[in-house]
C-alpha positions as CSV (number, residue, x, y, z in Angstrom):
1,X,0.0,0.0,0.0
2,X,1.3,3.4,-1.1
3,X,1.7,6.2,1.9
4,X,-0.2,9.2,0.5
5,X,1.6,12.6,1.3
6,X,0.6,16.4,1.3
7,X,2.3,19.1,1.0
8,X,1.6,22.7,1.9
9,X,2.1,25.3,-0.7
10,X,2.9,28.9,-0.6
11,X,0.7,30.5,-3.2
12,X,1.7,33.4,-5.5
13,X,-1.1,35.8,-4.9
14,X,-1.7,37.1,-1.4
15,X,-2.3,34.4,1.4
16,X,-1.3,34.7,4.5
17,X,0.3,30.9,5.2
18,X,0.6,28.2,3.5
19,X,-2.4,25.8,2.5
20,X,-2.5,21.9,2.6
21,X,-2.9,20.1,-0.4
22,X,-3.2,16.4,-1.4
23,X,-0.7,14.8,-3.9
24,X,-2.2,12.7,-6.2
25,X,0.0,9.3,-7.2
26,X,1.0,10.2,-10.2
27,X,3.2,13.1,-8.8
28,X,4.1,11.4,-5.6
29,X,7.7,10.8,-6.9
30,X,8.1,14.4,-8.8
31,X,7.1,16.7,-6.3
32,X,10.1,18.3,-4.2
33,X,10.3,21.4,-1.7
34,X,10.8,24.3,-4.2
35,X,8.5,22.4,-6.7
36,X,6.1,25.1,-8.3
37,X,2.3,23.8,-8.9
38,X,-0.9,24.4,-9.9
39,X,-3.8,23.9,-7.5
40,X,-7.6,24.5,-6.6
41,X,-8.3,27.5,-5.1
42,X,-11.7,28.7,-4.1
43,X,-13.3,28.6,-8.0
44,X,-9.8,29.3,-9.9
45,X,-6.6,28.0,-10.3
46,X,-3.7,29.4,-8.4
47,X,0.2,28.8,-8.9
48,X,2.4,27.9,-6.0
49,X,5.6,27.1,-4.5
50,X,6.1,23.3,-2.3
51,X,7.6,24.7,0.8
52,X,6.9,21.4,3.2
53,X,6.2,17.5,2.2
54,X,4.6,15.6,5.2
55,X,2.5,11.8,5.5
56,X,-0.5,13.3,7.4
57,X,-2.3,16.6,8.0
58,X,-4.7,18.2,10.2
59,X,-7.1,19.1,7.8
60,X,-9.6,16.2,6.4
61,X,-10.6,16.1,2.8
62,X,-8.1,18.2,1.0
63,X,-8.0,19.2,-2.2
64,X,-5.7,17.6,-4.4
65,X,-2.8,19.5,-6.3
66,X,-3.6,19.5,-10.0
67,X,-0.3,19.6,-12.1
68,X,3.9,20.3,-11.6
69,X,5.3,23.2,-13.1
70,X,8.5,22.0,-15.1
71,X,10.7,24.6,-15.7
72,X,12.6,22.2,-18.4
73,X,9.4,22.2,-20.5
């Protein structure tokens, strides 16, 4: 069974911390600290910066981050 891990994400436009997300499989083995992505944010998409990786979180039923920014593509 595959440990699922979140990370919290700074997000470009103005938040004051950090928000939880979900990583989905597919990008379990991609994502880094310092990894920019896009995720969910209220009815829009917002870009952000990986600035922790963690196995659990407080918060039940995140959402889930949508994509990886390469900066090689």
């Amino acid at each position: 069974m595959s440990e699922t891990l979140f990370v919290s994400v700074a997000l470009d436009q103005s938040v004051q911390k950090p928000l939880d997300y979900a990583v989905p499989p597919e990008l379990k083995n991609l994502i880094a600290i310092g990894s920019r992505v896009e995720v969910p944010l209220r009815k829009q998409n917002a870009k952000g910066t990986i600035v922790s990786i963690q196995t659990t979180s407080p918060y039940p039923n995140l959402k889930t981050v949508l994509s990886l920014y390469r900066d090689w593509e």
